[in-house]
C-alpha positions as CSV (number, residue, x, y, z in Angstrom):
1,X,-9.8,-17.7,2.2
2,X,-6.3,-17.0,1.4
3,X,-6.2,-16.3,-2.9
4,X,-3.6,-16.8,-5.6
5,X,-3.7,-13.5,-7.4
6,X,-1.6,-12.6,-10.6
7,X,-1.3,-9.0,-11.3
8,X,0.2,-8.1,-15.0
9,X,1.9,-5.0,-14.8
10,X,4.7,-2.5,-16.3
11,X,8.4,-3.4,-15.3
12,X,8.2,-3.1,-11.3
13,X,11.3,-0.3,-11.6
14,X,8.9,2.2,-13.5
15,X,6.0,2.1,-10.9
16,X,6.2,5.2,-8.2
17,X,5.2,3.3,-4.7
18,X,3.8,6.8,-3.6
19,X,0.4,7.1,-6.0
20,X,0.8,3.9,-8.2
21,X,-3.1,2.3,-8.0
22,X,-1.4,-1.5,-9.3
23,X,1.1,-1.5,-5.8
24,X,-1.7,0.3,-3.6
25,X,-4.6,-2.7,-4.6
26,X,-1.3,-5.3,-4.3
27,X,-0.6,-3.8,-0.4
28,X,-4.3,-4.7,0.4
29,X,-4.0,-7.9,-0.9
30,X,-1.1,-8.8,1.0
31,X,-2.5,-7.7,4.0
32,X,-5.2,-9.7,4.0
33,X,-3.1,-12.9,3.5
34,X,-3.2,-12.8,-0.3
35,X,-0.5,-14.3,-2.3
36,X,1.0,-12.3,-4.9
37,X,2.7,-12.8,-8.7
38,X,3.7,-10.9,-10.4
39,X,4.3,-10.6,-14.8
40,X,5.5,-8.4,-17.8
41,X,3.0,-8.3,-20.6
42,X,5.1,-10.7,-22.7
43,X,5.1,-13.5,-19.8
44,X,1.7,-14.7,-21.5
45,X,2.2,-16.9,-24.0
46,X,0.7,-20.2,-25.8
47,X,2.5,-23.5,-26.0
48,X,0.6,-25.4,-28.5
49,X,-3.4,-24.5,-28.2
50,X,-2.4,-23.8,-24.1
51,X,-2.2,-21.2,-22.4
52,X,0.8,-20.4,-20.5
53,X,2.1,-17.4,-18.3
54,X,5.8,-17.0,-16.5
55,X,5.4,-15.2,-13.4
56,X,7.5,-14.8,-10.1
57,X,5.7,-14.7,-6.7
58,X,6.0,-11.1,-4.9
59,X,6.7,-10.4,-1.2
60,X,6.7,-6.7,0.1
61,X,9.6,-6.5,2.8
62,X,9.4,-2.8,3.8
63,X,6.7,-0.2,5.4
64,X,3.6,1.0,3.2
65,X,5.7,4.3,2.6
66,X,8.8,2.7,0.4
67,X,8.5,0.1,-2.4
68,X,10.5,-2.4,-1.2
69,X,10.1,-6.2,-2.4
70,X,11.2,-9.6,-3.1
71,X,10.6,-11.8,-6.1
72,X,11.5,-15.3,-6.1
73,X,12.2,-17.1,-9.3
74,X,10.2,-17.4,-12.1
75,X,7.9,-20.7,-12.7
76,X,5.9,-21.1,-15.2
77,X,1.7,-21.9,-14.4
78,X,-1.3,-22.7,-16.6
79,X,-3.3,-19.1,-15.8
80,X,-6.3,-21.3,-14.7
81,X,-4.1,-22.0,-11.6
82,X,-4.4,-18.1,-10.1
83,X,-7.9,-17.3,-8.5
84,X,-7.6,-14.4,-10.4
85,X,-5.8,-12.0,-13.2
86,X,-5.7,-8.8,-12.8
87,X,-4.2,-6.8,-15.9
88,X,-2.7,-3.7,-15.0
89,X,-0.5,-2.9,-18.4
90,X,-0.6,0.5,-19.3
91,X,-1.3,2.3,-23.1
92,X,-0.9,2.6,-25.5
93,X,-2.7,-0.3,-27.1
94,X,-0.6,-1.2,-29.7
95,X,-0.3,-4.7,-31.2
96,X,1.4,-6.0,-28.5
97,X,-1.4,-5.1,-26.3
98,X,-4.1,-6.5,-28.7
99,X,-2.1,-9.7,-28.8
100,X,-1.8,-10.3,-25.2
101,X,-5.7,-9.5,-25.0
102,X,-6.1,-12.4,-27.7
103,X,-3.9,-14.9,-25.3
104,X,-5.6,-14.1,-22.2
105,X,-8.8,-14.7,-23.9
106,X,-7.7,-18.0,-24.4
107,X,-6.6,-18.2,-21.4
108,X,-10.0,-17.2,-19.7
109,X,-11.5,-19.5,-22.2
110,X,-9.3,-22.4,-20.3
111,X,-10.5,-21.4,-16.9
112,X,-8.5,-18.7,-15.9
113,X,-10.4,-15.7,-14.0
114,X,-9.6,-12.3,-16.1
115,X,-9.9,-8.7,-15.0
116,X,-10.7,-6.6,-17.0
117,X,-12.5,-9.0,-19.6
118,X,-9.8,-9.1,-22.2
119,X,-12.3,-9.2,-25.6
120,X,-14.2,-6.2,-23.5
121,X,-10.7,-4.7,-23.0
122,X,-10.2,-5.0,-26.6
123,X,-13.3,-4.2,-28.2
124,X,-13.4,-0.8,-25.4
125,X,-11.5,1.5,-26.9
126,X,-11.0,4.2,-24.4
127,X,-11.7,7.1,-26.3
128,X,-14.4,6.0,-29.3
129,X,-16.2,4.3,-26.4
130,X,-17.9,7.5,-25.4
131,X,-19.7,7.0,-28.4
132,X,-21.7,4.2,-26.8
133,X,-23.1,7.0,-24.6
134,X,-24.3,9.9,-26.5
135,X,-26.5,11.4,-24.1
136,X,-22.9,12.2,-21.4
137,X,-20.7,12.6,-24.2
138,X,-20.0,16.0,-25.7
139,X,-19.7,16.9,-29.6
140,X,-17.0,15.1,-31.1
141,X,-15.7,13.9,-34.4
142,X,-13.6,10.6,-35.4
143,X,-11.7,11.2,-38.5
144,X,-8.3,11.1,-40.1
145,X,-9.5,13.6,-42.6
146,X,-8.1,16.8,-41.6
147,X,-10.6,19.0,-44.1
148,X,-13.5,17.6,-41.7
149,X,-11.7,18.4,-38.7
150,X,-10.9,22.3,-40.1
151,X,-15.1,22.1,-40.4
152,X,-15.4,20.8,-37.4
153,X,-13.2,23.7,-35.5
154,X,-15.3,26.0,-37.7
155,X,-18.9,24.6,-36.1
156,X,-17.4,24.8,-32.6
157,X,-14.4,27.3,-32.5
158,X,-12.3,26.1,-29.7
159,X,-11.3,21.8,-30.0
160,X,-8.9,19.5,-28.6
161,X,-8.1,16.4,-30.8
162,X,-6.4,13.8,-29.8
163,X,-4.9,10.1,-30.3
164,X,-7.2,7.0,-30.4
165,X,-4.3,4.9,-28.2
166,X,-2.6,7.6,-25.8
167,X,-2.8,7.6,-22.4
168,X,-1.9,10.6,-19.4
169,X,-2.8,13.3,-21.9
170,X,0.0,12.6,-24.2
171,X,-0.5,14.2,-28.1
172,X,-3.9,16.2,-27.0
173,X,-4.0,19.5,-28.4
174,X,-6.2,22.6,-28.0
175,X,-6.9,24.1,-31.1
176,X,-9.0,27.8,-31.6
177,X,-9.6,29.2,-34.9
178,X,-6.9,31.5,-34.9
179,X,-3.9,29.4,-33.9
180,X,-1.0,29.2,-36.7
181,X,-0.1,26.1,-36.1
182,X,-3.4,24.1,-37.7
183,X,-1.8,22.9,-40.4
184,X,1.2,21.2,-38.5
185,X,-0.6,20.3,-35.4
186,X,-3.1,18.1,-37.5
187,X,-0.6,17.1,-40.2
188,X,1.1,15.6,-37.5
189,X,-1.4,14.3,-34.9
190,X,-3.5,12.5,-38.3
191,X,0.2,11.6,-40.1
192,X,-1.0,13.6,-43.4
193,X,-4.5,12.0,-43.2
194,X,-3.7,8.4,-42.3
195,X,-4.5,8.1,-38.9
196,X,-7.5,8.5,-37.4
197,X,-7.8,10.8,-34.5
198,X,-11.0,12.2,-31.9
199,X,-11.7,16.0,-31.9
200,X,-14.1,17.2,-28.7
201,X,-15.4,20.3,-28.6
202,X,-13.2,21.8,-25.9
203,X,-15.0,22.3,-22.6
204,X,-14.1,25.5,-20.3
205,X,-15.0,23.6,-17.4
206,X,-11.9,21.6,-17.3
207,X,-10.4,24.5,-15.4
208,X,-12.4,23.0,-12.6
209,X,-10.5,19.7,-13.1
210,X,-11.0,16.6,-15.4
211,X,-12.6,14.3,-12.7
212,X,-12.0,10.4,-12.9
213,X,-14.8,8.4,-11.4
214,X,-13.7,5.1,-10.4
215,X,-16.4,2.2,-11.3
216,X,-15.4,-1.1,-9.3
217,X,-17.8,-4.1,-10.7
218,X,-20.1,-1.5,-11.7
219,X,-20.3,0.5,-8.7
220,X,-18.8,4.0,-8.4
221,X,-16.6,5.1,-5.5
222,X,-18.2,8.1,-3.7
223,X,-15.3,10.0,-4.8
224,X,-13.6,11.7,-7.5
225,X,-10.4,12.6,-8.2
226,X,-10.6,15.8,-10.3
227,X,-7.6,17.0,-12.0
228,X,-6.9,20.2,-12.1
229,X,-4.5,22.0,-14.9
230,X,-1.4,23.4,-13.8
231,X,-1.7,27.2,-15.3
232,X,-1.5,27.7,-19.0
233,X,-1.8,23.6,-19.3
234,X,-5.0,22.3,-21.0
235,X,-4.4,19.1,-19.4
236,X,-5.2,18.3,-16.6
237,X,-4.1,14.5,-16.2
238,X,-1.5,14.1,-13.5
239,X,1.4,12.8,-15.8
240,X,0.6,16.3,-17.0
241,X,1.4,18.3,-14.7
242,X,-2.0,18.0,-13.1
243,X,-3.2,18.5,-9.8
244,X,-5.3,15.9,-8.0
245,X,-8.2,17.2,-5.7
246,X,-10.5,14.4,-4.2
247,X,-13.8,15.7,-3.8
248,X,-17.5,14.1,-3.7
249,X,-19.7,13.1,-6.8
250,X,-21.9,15.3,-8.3
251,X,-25.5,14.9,-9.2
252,X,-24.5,14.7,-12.5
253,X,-21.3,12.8,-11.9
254,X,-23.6,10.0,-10.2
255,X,-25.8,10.0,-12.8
256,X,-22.8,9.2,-15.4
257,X,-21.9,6.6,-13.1
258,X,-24.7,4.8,-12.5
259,X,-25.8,4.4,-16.0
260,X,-22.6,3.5,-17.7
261,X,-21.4,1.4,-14.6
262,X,-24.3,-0.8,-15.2
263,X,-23.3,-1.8,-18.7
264,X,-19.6,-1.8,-17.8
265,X,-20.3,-4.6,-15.2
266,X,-22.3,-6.5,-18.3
267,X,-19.2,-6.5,-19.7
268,X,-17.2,-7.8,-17.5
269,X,-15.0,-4.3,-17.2
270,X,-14.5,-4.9,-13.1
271,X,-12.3,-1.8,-12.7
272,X,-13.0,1.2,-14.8
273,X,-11.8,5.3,-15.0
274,X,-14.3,7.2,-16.6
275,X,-13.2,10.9,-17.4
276,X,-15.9,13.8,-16.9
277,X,-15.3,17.4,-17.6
278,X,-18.5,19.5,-16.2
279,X,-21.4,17.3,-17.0
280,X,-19.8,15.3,-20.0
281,X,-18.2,12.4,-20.2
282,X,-14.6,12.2,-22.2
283,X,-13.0,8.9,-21.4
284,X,-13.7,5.5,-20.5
285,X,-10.3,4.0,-19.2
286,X,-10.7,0.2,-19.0
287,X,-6.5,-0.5,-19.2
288,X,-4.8,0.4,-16.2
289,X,-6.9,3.3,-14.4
290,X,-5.5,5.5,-11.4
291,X,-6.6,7.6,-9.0
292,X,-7.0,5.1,-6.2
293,X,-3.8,6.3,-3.9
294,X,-5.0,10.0,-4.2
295,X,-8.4,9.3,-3.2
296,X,-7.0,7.6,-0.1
297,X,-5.0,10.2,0.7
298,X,-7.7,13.0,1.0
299,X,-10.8,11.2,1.8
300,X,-12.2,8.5,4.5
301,X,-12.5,6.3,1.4
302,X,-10.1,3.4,0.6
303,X,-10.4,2.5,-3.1
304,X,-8.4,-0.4,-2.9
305,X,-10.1,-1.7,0.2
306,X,-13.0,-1.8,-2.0
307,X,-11.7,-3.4,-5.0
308,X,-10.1,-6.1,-2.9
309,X,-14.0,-6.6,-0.9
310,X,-15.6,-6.6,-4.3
311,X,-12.9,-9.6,-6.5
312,X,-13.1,-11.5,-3.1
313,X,-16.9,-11.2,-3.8
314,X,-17.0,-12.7,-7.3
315,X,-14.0,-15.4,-6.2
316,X,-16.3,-17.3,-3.6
């Protein structure tokens, strides 16, 4: 059965054709006979109490290796009219973001077919949700108070802290008890004590790669795609610097999986990143996860082969 599917992305010109997970699940579709829109964030709107979206249908017209494409012009549809949703905007999640998650709620509410699940999009904040798994997660602290943090380094001697909204490591800094920069790095990453901020004890292992484990409708791929620091980086996200290494789940990595997969699915989260360092989880990415290209690349596994098999799934 041939599907209407709407994907809600970043402009078209920013996304790199050779590891972008949005264009590599939008290929598959199209292969199997799938129609394909496409929309900017701000293309969801409400007329009155409706729900509205603007969106141009989307034709690839060149080889899997270049990005090329056509886009007819733009019509505007009740979002009940696509057999499915699928929003792909990258962080941060700023207003805008929350907004649009409030208008495609609506719009769910009206029929249309959401993925992610935009109030579980909004309520999962991707680094505080750790919290709703204490037994993967390792020490952390969510403050804006920087006197707490200074205790906190104390207690563990080497942190990172980070933003509540960033994305592809941006802002994350690696702080020991002797570096002389303290009082600017947290001055700065807290704005004097008025934003709040996540500090994780650091975790050594991440020389061995942060490793994203993608969850598709609660189900983890066999594979993940561990990111390995570039030397003298802390990071080890790709937009980083990073290097991706596909290699097979852990014990421990399934274990993750398995348990917060299960409650991800509840939540109508259908395609989720969660970030493990050793044996603990950091991250639970439920915007616009990646990974899936990389993955393909290196193993006999096709992520978006999956994801496709899976939404056609819950469609019928």
């Amino acid at each position: 059965m041939a599907l209407k599917l709407l994907f809600i992305l970043d402009p078209l010109a920013q996304l790199k054709s050779e590891k972008d997970t949005s264009l590599a699940i939008m290929r598959e579709a199209s292969k199997r006979g799938h129609t394909l829109f496409v929309s900017m964030q701000h293309d969801v709107f409400l007329r009155g109490d409706i729900a509205k979206v603007k969106a141009k249908k989307f034709t690839f017209t060149g080889p899997d290796s270049k990005p090329d494409y056509a886009l007819d012009e733009v019509f505007e549809y009740i979002p009940a009219q696509f057999d499915a949703i699928v929003m792909r905007k990258d962080p941060p999640f700023d207003n805008e973001y929350l907004y649009s998650t409030y208008v495609l709620e609506i719009a769910a509410k009206q029929g249309a077919r959401v993925y992610n699940n935009p109030s579980a999009i909004r309520s999962w904040n991707e680094k505080l949700s750790v919290t709703r798994f204490p037994q993967f997660a390792p020490e952390f602290l969510v403050t804006a108070d920087n006197d707490l943090i200074r205790e906190f380094l104390v207690t563990h001697q080497d942190i990172v802290v980070k933003p509540l909204d960033g994305m592809g490591g941006s802002s994350i800094f690696r702080l020991g008890l002797n570096d002389p920069n303290i009082s600017v790095i947290l001055e700065t990453i807290t704005n004097f004590g008025t934003r709040t901020i996540m500090a994780q004890r650091y975790l050594t292992e991440i020389l061995q790669g942060d490793k994203r484990i993608i969850i598709i409708n609660g189900t983890p791929l066999p594979y993940a795609l561990a990111r390995i620091p570039k030397a003298g980086e802390t990071r080890g996200n790709l937009a980083a610097g990073g290097t991706g290494v596909a290699q097979l789940l852990s014990e421990r990595d399934l274990e993750i999986a398995t348990v917060v997969g299960k409650v991800l699915k509840q939540e109508g989260l259908f395609l989720v990143g969660l970030d493990v360092i050793g044996d603990s989880l950091t991250e639970i990415n439920v915007t616009s996860p990646t990974g899936m290209v990389e993955i393909a690349k290196q193993t006999s596994c096709k992520p978006a082969q999956v994801f496709l098999d899976a939404l056609e799934q819950c469609i019928k």
